[in-house]
N, C-alpha and C positions, 0 to 999 in steps of 0.2 A: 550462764548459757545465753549468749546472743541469737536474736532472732530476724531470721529476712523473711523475703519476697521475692514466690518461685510463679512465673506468671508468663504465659502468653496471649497471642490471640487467637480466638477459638472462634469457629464457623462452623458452624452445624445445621444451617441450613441456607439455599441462593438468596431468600431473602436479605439476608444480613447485606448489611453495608460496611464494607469492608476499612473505609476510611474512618467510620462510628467505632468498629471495632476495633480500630489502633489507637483512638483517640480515649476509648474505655479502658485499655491499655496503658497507658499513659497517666490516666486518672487515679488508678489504682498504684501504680508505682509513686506516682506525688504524694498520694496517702503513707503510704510505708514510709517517704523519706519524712517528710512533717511532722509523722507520729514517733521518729526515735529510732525504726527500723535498722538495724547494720547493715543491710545489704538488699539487692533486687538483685533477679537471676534470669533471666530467661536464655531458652537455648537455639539448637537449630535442628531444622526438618525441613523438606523438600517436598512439593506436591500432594501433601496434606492438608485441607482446610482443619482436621480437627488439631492441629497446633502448627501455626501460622509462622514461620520463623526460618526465612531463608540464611537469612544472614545476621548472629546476635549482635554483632560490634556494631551495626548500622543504630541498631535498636539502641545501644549503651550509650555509642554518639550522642544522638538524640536526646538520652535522657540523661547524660552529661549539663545539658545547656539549660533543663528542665528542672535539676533537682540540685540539691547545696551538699549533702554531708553523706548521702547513703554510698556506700561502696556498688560498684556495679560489674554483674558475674554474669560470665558466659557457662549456663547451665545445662547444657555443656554444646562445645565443636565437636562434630563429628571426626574422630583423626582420620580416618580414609578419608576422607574429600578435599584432606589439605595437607598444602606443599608445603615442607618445613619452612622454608624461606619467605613463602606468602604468609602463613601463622605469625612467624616473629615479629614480620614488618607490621601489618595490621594491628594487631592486639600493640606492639608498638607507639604505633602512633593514635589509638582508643586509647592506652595511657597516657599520652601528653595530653589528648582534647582533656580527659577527663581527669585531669589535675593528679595524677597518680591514683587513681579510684580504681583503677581494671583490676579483678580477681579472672583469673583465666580457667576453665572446668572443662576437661576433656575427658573424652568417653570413646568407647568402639562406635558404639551407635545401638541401635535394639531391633531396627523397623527392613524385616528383606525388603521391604515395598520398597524402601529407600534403595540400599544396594542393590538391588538389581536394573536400576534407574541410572543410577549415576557410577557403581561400579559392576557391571554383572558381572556374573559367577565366583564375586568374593561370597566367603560366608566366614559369620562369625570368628572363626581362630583366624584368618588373615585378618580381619578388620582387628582383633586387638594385639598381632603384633604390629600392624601400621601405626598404632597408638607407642607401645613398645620401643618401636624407632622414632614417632615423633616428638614427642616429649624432652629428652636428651637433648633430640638435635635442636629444639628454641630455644632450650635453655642454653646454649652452646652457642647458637646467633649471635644472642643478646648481649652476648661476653665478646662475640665478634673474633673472624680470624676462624672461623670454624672452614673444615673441609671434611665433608662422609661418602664413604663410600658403603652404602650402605643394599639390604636386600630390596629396598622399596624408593630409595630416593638418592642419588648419587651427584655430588655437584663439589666444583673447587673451593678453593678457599671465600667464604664469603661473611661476611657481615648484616647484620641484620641493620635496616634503614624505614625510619629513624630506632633507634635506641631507644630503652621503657623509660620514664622518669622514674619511677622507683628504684631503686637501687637494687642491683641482683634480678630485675624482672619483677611484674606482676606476681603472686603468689601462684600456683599453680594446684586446681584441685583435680584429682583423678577419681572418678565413677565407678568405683570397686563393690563385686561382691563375693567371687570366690577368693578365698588365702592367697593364691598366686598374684592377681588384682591388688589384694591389700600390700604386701608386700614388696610388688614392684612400686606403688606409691612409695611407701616408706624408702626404701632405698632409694629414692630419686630425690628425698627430700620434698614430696608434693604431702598435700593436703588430700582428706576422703573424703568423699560425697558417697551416702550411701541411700538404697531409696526401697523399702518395706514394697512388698507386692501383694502379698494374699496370705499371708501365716502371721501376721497380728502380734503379737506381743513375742511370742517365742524367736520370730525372725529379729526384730530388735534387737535383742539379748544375743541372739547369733551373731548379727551383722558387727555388735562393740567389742563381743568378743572375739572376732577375727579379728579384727582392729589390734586389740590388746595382744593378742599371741604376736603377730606382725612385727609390732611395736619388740616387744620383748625377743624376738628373731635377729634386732637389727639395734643391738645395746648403740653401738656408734652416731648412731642418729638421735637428732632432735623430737622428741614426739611431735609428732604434726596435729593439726588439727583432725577433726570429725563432723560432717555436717549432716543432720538426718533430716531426708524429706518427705514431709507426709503431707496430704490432703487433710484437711484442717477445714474445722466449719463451727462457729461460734454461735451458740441458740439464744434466741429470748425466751423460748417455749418447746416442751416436750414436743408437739404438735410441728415446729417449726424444727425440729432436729431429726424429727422422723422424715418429713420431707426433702431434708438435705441428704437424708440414708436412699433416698428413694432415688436422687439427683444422682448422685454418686454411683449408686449402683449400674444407672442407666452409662454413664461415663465410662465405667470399667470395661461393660460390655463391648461399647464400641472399640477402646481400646483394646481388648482383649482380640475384636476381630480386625482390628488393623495391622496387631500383633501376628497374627494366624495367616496373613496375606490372600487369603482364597475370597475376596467376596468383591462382588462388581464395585470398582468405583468409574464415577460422573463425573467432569468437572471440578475435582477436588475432592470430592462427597462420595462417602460409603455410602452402600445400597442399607437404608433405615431397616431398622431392626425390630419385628416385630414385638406385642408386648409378649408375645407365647414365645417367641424366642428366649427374650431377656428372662425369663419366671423360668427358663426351664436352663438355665445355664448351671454347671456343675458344681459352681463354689464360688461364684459372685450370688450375693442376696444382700436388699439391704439388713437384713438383719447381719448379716457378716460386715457390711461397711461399719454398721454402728458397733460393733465387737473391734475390729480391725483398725479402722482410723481414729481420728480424733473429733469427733463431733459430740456435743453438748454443750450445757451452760456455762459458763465464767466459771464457776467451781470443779465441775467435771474436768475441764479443758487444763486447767490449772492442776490438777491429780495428776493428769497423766502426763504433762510436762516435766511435772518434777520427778517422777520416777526415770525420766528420758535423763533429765538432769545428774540426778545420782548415779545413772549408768556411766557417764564417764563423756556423752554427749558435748561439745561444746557450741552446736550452731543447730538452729532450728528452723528448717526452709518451713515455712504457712506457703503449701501448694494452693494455689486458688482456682486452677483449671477445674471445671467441673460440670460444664453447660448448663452452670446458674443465668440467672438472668443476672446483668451487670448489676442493680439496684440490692440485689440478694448478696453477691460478694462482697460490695461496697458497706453492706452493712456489716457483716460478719466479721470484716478488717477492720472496721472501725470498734466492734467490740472486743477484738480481739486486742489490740491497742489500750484502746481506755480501763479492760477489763479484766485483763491475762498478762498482759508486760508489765504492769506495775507490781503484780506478785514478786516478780522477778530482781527490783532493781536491788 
């Protein structure tokens, strides 16, 4: 099992300084590539300080000219917000800067706050046939000479400019988690990103074995890979993993109300969430974070990887969002490295 680095920039409050925050950003991906890492990830969002990410290929550029050997993943594009022809080109030419290192990760999206900003009155089943049709159609760019006429994007014969340097394109991962999702991956020849939410070990098991039925729906195809991402936090101390459950838990919340789209935002910024809010939410607790994700010592952390392993897992995103302070990430990655990969080699 290969392990990367799922990571943004995170603002949680006007304080922050925003060029610190790209720059802690930055920091922690040089760590993943020098520590052995196969891959960084980050994706994109729109008008969100709590994940920072207009555009990932900017972000990959950048850490193109930054980093030597780690693969770099767009975790994920939003497919509604992009023209097949703009996608191919781009990701495109992120694979030449970045010497053939582009991994490409496309998803519907999650967030209405988004579509209803940049596409109103899509909802969810349109945003994942716009995926549906976009997919196809970059891979068809690429190859050049394409013309679609399709329900969402219609254009002549055209060529994707420049062309990937890898051969065949970038690898392409799709953001699956019902069978239908898993399936249209497989059959397209993509890769799966899948991503645990709130059901803890039983969703795991669900999510590979969707995967595996998929798989087995679709004998003519190659298995593709599987990548699972989880929030991940590496302890020195009992004391110190509790607190990362407490981190976590306050994280979920917020995202669970950005998810929920009903609550004032400012400036980027959700209206802060009391602590009687957060204690009184339905089935976020950090005792659930500490049940559900991967937080513990080097041995703990090491248990439950390899059971991920066994399952049939072959890619392990270490989410690191989590409105730690940077100094707390940076440590946790750093045990997670010298502490947890080497189980692995």
């Amino acid at each position: 099992m290969k392990f990367s680095l799922f990571a943004h920039m995170e603002r949680i409050s006007p304080e922050e300084n925003q060029r610190q925050l790209y720059d802690e950003f930055i920091a922690l991906c040089q760590i993943a590539d020098e520590g052995g890492m196969h891959a960084v990830w980050t994706g994109e969002h729109h008008g969100m300080n709590f994940t920072i990410a207009p555009n990932p290929l900017l972000n990959l550029v950048d850490l193109a000219r930054r980093t030597k050997n780690v693969r770099l993943g767009t975790g994920t594009v939003i497919a509604p917000f992009w023209h097949p022809i703009r996608l191919a080109g781009e990701a495109a030419m992120a694979d030449i800067i970045s010497d053939g290192r582009l991994e490409l990760g496309i998803a519907r999206g999650a967030y209405n706050f988004e579509y209803e900003r940049i596409r109103p009155g899509m909802d969810a089943w349109e945003a994942g046939q716009r995926m549906r049709e976009l997919v196809p159609a970059v891979k068809a760019l690429w190859k050049g000479d394409y013309a679609q006429e399709g329900e969402f994007h219609s254009f002549p014969k055209t060529t994707s400019t420049p062309q990937p340097l890898q051969q065949d394109g970038p690898p392409i991962w799709v953001a699956a988690r019902d069978p239908n999702s898993h399936e249209f991956a497989i059959a397209q020849g993509c890769n799966v990103q899948v991503t645990p939410l709130w059901k803890g070990e039983t969703e795991i098991k669900h999510l590979i074995d969707t995967f595996d039925a998929a798989c087995a729906a679709h004998p003519d195809q190659k298995r593709p890979k599987i990548m699972l991402l989880m929030h991940t936090y590496v302890a020195d101390t009992a004391e110190d993993a509790q607190q990362a459950a407490e981190e976590l838990n306050r994280f979920y919340n917020y995202f669970g109300a950005w998810f929920m789209n009903k609550r004032e935002i400012t400036q980027g910024l959700i209206a802060p969430l009391s602590d009687e809010e957060i204690a009184a939410h339905p089935f976020y607790s950090p005792e659930a974070m500490m049940r559900d994700l991967v937080i513990g010592d080097s041995a703990a952390v090491i248990a439950r990887l390899k059971d991920y392993e066994a399952m049939g897992y072959d890619e392990y995103a270490f989410w690191i969002d989590s409105g730690m302070s940077f100094a707390r990430k940076k440590a946790s990655l750093e045990r997670f490295i010298t502490e947890v990969m080497p189980a692995f080699a």
